[in-house]
Gaussian input, Z-matrix of N, CA and C with variables (Angstrom, degrees):
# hf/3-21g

backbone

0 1
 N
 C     1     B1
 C     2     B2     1     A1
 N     3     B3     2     A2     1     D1
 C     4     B4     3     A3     2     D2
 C     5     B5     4     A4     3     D3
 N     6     B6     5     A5     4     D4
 C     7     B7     6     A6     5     D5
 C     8     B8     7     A7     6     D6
 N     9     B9     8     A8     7     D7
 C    10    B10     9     A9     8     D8
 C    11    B11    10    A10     9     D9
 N    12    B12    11    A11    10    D10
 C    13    B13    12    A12    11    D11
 C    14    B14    13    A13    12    D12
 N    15    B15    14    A14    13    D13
 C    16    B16    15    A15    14    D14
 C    17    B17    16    A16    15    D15
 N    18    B18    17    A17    16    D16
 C    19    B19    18    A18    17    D17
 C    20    B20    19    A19    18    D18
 N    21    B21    20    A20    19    D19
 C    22    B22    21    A21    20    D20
 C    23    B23    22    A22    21    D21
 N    24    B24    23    A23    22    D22
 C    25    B25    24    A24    23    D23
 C    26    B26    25    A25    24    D24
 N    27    B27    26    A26    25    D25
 C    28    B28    27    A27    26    D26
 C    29    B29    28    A28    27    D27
 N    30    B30    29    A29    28    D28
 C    31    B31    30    A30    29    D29
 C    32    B32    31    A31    30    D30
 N    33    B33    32    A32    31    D31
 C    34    B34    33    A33    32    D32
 C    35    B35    34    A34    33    D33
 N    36    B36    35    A35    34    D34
 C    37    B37    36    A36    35    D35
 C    38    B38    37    A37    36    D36
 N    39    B39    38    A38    37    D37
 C    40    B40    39    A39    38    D38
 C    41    B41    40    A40    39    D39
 N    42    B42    41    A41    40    D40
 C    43    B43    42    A42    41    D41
 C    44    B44    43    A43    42    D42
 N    45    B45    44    A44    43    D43
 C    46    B46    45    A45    44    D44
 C    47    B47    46    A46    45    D45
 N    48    B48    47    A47    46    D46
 C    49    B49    48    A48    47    D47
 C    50    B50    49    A49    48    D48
 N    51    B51    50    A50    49    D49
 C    52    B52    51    A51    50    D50
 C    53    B53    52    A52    51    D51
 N    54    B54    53    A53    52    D52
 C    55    B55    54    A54    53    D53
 C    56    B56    55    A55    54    D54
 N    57    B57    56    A56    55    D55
 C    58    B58    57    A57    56    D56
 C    59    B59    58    A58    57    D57
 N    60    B60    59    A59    58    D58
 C    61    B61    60    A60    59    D59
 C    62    B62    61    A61    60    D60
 N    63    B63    62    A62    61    D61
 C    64    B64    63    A63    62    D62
 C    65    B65    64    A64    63    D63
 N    66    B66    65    A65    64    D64
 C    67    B67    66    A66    65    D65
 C    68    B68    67    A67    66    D66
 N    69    B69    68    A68    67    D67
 C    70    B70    69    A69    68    D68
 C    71    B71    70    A70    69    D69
 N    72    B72    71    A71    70    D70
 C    73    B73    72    A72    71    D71
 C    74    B74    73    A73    72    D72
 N    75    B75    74    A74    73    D73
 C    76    B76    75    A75    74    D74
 C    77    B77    76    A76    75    D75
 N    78    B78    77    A77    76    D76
 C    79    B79    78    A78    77    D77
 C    80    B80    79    A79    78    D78
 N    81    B81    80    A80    79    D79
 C    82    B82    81    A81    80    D80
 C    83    B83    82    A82    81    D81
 N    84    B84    83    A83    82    D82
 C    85    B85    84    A84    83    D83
 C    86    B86    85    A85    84    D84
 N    87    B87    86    A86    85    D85
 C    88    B88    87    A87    86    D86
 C    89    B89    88    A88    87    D87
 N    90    B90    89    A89    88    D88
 C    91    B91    90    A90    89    D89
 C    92    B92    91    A91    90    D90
 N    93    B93    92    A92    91    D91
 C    94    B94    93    A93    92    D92
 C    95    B95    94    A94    93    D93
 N    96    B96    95    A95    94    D94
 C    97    B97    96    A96    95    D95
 C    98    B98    97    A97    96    D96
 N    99    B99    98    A98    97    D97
 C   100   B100    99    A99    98    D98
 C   101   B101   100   A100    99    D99
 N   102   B102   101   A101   100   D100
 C   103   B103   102   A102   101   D101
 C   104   B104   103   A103   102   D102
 N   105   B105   104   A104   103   D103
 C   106   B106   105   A105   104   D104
 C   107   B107   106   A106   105   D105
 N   108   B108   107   A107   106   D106
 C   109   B109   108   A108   107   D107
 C   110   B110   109   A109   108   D108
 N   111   B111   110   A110   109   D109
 C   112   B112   111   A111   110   D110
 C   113   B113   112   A112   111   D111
 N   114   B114   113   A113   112   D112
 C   115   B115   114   A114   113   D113
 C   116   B116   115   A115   114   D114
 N   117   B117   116   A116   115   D115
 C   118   B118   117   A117   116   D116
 C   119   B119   118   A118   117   D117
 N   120   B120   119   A119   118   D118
 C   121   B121   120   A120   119   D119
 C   122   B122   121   A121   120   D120
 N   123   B123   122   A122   121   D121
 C   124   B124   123   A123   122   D122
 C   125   B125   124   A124   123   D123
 N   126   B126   125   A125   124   D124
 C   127   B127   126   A126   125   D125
 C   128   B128   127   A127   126   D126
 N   129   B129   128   A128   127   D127
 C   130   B130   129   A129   128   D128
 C   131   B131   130   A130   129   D129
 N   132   B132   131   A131   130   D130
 C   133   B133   132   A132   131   D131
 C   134   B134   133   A133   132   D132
 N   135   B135   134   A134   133   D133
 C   136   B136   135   A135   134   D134
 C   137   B137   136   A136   135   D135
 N   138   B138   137   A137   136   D136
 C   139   B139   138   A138   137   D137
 C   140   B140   139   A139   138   D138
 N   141   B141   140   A140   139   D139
 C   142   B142   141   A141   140   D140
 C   143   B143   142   A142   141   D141
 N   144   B144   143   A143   142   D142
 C   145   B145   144   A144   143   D143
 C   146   B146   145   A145   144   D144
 N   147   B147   146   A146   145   D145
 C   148   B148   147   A147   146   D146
 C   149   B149   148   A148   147   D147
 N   150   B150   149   A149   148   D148
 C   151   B151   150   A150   149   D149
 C   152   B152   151   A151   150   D150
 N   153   B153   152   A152   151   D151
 C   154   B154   153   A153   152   D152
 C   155   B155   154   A154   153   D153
 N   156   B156   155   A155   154   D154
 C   157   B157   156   A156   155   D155
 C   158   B158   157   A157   156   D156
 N   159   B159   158   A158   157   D157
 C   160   B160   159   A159   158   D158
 C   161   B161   160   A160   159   D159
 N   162   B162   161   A161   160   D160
 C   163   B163   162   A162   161   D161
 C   164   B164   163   A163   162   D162
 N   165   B165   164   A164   163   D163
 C   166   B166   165   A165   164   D164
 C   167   B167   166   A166   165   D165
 N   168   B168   167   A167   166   D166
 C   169   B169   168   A168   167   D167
 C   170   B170   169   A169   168   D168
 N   171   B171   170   A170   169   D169
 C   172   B172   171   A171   170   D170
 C   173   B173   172   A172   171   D171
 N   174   B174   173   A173   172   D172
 C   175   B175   174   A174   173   D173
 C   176   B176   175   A175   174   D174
 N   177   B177   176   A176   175   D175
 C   178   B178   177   A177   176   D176
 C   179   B179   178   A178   177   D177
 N   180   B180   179   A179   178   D178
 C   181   B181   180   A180   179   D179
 C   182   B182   181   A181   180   D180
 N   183   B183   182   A182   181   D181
 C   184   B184   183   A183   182   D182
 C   185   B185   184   A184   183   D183
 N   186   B186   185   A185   184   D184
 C   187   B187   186   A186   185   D185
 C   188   B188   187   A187   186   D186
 N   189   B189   188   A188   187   D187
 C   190   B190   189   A189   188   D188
 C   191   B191   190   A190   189   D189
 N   192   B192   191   A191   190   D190
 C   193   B193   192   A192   191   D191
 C   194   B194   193   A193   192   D192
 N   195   B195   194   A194   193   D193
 C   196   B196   195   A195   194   D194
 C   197   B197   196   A196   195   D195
 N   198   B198   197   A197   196   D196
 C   199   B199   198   A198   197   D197
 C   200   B200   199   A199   198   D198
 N   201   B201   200   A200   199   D199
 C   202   B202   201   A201   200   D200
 C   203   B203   202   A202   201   D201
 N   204   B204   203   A203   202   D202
 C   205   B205   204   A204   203   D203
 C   206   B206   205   A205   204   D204
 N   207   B207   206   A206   205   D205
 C   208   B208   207   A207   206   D206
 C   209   B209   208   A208   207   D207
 N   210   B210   209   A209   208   D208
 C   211   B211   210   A210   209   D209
 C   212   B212   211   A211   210   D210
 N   213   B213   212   A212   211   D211
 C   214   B214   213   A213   212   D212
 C   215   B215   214   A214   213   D213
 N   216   B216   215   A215   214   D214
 C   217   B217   216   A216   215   D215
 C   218   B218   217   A217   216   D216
 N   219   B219   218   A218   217   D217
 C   220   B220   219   A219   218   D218
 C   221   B221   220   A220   219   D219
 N   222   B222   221   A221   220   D220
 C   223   B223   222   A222   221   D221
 C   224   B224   223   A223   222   D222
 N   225   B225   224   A224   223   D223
 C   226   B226   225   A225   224   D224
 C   227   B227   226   A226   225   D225
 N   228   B228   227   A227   226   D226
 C   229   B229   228   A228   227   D227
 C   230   B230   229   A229   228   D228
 N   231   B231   230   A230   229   D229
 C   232   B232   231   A231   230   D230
 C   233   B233   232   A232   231   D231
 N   234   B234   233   A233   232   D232
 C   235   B235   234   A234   233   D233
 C   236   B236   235   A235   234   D234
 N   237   B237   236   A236   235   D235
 C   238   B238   237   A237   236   D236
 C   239   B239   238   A238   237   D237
 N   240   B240   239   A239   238   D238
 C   241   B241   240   A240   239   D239
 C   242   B242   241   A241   240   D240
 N   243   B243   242   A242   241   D241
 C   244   B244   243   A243   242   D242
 C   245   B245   244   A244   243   D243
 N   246   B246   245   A245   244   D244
 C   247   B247   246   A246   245   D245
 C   248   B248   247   A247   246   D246
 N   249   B249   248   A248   247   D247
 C   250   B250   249   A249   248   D248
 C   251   B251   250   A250   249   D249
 N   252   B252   251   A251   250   D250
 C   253   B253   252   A252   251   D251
 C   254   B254   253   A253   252   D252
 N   255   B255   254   A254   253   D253
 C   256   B256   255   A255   254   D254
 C   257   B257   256   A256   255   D255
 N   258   B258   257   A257   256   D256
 C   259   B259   258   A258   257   D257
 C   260   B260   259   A259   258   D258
 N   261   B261   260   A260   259   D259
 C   262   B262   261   A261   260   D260
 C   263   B263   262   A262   261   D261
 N   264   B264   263   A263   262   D262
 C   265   B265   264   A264   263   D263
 C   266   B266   265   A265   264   D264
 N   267   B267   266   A266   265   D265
 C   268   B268   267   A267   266   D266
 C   269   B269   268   A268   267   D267
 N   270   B270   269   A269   268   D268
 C   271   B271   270   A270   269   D269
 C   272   B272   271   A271   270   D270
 N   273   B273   272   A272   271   D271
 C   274   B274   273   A273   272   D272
 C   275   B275   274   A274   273   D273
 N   276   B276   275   A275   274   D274
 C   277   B277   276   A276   275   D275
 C   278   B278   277   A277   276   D276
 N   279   B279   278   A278   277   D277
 C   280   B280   279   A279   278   D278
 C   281   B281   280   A280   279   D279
 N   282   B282   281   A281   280   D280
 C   283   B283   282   A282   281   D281
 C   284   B284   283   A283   282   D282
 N   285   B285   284   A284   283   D283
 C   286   B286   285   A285   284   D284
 C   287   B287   286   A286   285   D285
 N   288   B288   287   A287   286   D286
 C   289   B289   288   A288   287   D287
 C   290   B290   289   A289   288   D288
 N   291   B291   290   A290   289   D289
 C   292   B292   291   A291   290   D290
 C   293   B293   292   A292   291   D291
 N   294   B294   293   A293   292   D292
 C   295   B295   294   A294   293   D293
 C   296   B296   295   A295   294   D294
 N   297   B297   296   A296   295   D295
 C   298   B298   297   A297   296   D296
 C   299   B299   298   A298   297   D297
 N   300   B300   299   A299   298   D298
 C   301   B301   300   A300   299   D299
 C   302   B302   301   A301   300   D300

   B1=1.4440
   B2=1.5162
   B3=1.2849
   B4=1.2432
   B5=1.8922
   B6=1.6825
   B7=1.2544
   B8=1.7157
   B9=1.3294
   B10=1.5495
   B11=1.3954
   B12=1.5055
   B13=1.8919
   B14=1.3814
   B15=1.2800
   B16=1.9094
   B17=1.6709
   B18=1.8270
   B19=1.6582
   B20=1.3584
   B21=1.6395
   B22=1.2401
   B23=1.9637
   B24=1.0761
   B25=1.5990
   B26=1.3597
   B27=1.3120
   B28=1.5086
   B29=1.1608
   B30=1.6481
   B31=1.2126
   B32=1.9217
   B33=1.4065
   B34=1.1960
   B35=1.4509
   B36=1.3941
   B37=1.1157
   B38=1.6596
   B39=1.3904
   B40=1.1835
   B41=1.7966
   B42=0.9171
   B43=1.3870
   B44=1.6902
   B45=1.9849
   B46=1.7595
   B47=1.5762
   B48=1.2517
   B49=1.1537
   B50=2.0950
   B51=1.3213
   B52=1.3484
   B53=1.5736
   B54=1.6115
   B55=1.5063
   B56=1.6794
   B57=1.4063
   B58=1.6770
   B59=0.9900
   B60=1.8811
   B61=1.3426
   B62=1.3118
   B63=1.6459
   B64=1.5694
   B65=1.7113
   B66=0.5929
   B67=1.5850
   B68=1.5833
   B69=0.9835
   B70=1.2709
   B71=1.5406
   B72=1.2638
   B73=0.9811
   B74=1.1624
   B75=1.3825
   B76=1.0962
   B77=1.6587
   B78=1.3187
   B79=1.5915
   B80=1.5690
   B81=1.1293
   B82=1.2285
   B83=1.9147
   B84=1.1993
   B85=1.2354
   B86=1.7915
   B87=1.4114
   B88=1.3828
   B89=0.6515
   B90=1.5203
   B91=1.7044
   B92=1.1322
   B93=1.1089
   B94=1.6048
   B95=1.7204
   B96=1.6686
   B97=1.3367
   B98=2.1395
   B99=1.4566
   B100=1.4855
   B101=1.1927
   B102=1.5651
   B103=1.4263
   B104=1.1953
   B105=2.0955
   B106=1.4188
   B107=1.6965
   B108=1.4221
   B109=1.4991
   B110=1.1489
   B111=1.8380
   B112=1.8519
   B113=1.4784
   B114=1.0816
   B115=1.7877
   B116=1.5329
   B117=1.4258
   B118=1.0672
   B119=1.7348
   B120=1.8557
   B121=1.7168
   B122=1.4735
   B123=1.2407
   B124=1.6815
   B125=1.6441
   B126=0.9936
   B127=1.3587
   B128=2.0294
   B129=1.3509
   B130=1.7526
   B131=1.4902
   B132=1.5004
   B133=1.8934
   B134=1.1605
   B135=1.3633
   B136=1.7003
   B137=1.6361
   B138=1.5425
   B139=2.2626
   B140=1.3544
   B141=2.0256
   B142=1.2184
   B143=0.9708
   B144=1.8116
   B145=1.4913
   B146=1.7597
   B147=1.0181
   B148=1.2397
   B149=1.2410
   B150=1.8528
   B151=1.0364
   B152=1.4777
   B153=1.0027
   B154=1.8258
   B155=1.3876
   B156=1.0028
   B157=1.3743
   B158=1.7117
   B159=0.8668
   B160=1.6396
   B161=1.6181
   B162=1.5929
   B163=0.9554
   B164=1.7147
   B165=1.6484
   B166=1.8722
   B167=1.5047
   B168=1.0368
   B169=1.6539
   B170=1.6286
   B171=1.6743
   B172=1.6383
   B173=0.9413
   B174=1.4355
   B175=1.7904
   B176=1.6111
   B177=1.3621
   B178=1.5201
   B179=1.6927
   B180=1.3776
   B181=1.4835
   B182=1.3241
   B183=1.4474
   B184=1.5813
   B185=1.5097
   B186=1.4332
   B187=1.5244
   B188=1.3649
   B189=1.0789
   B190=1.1152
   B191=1.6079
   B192=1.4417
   B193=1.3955
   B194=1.5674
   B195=1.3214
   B196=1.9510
   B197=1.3455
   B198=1.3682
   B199=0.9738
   B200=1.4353
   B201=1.3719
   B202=1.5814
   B203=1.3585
   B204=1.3688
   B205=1.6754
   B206=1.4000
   B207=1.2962
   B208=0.9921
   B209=1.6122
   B210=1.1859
   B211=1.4698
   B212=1.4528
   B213=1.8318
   B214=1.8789
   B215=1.3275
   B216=1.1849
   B217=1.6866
   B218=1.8751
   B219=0.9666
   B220=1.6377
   B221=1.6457
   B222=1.4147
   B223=1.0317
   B224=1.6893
   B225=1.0518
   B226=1.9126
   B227=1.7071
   B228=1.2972
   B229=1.0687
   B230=1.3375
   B231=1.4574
   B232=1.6316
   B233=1.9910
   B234=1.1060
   B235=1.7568
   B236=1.4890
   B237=1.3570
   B238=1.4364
   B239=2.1111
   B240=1.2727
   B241=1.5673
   B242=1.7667
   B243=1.4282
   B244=1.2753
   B245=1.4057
   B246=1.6310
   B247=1.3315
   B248=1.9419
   B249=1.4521
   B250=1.3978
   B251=1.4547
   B252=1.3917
   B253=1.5475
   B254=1.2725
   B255=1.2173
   B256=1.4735
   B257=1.6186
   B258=1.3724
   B259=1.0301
   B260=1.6102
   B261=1.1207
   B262=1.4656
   B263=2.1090
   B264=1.3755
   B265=1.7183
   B266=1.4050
   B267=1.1133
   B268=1.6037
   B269=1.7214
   B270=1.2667
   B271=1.5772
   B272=1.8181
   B273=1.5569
   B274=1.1866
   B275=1.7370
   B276=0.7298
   B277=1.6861
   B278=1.1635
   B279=1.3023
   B280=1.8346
   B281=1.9152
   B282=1.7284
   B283=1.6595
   B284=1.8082
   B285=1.8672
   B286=1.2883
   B287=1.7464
   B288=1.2013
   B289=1.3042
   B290=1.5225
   B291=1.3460
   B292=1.0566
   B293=1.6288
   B294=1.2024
   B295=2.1318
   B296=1.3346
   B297=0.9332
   B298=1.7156
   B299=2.1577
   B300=1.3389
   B301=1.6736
   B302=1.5112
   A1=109.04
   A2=129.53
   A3=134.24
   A4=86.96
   A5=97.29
   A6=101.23
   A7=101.53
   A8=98.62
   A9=112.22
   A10=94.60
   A11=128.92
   A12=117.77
   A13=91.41
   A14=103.67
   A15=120.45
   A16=109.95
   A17=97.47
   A18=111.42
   A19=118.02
   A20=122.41
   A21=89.80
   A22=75.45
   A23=109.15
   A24=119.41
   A25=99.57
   A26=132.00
   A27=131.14
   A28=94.97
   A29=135.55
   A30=105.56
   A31=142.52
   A32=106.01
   A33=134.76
   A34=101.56
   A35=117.46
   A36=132.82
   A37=133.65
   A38=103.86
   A39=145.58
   A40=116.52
   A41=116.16
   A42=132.97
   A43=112.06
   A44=100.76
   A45=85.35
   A46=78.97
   A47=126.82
   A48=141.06
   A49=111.40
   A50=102.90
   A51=86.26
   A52=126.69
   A53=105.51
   A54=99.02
   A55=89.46
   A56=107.60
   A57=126.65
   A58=96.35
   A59=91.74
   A60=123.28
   A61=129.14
   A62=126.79
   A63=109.77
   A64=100.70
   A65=112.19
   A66=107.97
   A67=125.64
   A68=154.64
   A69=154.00
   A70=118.95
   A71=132.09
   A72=158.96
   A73=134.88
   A74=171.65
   A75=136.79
   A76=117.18
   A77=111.75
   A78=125.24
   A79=104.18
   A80=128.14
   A81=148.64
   A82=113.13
   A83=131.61
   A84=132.58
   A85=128.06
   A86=100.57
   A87=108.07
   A88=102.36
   A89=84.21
   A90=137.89
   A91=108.62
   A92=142.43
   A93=158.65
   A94=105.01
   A95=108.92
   A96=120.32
   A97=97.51
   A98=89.61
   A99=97.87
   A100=125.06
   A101=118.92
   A102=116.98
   A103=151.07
   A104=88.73
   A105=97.95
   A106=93.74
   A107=123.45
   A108=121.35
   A109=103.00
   A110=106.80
   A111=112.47
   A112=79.91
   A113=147.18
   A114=132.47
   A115=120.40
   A116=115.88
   A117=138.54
   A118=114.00
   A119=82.84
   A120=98.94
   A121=109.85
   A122=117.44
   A123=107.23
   A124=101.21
   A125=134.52
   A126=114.10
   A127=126.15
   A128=104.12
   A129=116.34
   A130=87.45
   A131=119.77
   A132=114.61
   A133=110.60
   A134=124.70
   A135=123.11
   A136=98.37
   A137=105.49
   A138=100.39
   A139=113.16
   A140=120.75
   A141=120.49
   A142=138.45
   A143=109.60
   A144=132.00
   A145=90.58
   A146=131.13
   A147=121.30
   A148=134.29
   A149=120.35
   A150=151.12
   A151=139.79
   A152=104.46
   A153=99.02
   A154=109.09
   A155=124.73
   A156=141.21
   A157=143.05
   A158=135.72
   A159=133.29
   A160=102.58
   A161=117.50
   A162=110.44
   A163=110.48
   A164=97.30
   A165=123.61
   A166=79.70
   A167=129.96
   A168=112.29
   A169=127.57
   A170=93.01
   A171=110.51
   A172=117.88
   A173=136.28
   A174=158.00
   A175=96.85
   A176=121.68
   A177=108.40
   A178=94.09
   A179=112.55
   A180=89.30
   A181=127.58
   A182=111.41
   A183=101.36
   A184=120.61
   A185=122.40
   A186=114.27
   A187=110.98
   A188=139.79
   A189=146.11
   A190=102.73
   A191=103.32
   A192=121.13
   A193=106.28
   A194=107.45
   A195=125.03
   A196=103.24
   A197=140.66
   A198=128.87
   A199=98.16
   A200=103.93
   A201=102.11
   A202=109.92
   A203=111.54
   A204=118.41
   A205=120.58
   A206=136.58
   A207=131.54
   A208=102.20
   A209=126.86
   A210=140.38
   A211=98.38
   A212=98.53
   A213=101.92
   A214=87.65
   A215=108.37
   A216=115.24
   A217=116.82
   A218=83.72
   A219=88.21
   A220=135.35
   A221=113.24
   A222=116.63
   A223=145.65
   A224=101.61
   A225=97.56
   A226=110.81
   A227=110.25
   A228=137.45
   A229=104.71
   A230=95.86
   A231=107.71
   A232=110.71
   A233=103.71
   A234=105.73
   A235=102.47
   A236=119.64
   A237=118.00
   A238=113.44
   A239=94.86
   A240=104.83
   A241=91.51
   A242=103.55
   A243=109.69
   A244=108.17
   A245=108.20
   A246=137.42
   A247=119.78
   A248=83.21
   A249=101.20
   A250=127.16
   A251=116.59
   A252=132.72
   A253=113.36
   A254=160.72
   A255=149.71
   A256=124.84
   A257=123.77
   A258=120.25
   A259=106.27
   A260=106.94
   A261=122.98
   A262=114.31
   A263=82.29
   A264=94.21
   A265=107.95
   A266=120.32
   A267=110.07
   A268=92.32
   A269=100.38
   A270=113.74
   A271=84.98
   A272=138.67
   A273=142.67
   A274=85.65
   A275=131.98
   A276=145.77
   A277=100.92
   A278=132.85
   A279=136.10
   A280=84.43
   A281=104.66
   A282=100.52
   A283=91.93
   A284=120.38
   A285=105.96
   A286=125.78
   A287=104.60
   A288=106.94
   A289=134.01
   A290=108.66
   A291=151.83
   A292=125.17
   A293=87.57
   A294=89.45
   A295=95.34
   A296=153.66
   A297=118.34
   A298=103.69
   A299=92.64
   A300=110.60
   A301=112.08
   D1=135.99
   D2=-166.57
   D3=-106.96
   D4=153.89
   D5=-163.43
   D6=-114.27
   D7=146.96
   D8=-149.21
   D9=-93.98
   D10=127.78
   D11=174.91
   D12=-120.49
   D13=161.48
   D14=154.26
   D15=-14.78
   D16=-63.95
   D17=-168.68
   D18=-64.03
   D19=-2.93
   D20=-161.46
   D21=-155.63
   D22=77.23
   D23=-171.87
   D24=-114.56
   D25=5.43
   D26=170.44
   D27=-76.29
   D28=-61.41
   D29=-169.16
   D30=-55.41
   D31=-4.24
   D32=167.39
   D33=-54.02
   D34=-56.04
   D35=-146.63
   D36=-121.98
   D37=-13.29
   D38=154.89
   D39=-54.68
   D40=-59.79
   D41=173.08
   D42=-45.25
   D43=162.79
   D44=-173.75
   D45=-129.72
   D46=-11.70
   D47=-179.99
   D48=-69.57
   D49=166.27
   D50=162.05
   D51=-106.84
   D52=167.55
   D53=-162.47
   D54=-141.48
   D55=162.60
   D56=-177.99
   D57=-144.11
   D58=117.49
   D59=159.45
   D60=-85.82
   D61=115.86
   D62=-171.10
   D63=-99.89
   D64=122.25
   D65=164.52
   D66=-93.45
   D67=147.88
   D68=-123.36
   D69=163.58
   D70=170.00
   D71=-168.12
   D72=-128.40
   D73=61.37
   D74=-113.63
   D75=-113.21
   D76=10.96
   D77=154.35
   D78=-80.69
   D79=-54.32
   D80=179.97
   D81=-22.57
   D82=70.76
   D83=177.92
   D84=-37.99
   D85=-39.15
   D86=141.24
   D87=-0.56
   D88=-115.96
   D89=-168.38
   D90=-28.06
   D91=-35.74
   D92=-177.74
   D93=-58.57
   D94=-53.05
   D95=-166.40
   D96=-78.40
   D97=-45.55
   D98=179.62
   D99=-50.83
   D100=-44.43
   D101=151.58
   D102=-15.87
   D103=-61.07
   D104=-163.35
   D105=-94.89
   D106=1.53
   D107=156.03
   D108=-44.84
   D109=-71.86
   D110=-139.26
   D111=-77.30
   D112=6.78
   D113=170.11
   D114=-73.66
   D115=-23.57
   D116=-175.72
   D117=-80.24
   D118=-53.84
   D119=173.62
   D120=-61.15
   D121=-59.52
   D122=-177.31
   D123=-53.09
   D124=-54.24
   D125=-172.75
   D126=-55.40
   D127=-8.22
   D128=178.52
   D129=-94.97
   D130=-44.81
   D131=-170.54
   D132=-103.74
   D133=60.50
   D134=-161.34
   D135=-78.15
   D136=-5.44
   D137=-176.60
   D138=-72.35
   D139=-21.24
   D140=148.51
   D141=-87.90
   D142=165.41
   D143=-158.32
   D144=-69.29
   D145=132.20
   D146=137.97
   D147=-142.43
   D148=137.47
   D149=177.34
   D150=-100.37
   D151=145.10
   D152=-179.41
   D153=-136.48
   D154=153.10
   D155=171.71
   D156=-132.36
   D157=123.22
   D158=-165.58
   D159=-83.08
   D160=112.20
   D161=-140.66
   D162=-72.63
   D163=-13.29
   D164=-174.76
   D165=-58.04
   D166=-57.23
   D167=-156.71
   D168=-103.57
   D169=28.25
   D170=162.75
   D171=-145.03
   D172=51.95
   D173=169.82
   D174=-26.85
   D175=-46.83
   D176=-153.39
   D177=-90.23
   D178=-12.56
   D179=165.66
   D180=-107.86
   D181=-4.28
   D182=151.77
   D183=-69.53
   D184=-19.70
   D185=157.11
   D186=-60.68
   D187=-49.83
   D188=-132.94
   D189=-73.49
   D190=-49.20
   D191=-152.74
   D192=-110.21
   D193=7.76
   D194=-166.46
   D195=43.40
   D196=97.57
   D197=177.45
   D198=-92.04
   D199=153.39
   D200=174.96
   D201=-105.74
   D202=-30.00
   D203=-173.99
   D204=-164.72
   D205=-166.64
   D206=-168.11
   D207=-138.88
   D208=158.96
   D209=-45.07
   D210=-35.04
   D211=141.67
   D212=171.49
   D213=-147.20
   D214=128.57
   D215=160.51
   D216=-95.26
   D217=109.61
   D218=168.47
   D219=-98.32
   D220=118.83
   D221=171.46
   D222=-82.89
   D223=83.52
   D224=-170.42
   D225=-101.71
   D226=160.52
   D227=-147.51
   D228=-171.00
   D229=120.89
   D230=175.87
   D231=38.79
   D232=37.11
   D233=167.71
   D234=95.11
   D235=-17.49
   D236=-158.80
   D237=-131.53
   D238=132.47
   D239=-153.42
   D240=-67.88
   D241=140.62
   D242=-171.51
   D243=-95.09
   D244=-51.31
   D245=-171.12
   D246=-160.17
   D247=135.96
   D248=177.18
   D249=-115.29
   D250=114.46
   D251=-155.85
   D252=-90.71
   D253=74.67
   D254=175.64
   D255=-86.47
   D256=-20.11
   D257=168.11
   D258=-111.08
   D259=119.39
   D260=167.88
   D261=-103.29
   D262=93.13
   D263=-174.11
   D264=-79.09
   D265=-44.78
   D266=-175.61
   D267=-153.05
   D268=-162.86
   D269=-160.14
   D270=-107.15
   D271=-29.08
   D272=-153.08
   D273=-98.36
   D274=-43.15
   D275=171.39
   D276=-51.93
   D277=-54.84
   D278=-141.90
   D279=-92.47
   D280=-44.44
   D281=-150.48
   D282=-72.86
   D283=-43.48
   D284=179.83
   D285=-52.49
   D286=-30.12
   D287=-176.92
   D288=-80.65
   D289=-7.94
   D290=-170.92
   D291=-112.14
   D292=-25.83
   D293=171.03
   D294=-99.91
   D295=-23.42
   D296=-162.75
   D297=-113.07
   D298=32.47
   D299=160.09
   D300=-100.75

């Protein structure tokens, strides 16, 4: 997963394809386990973009997108959020829900 900063948020958005945003924490124990889920998943869906981000150092898009919490997977498409993921139950959960986008 290539990591998403302030400077370089076109590629988020740039794209016509779809892309997953993980957002995270990195105290966050979660987030820790959630990771090494969606690490697994990008490797079964390697045809998407995927990104991650620390959420301390992208404020305007946790406004943007209301985040409620962390781990959040975000789904955009063509500029516009498709779906928003917060419970990550298993890796068989994350990959069904997630392949037929």
């Amino acid at each position: 997963m290539q990591e998403l900063l302030e400077n370089n948020r076109e590629i988020l958005f740039s794209a016509e394809e779809t892309n997953f945003l993980y957002l995270y924490t990195p105290l966050c124990g979660t987030c820790q386990v959630a990771g090494k889920m969606l690490s697994v998943v990008e490797q079964l869906l390697p045809q998407y973009n995927w990104l991650k981000a620390d959420l301390n150092f992208v404020p305007a898009l946790a406004e943007q997108y209301s985040i409620e919490s962390v781990p959040c997977l975000l789904v955009i498409r063509k500029n516009k959020l498709v779906k928003k993921i917060y419970a990550f139950q298993s890796v068989p959960f994350l990959y069904e829900s997630l392949k037929s986008l």
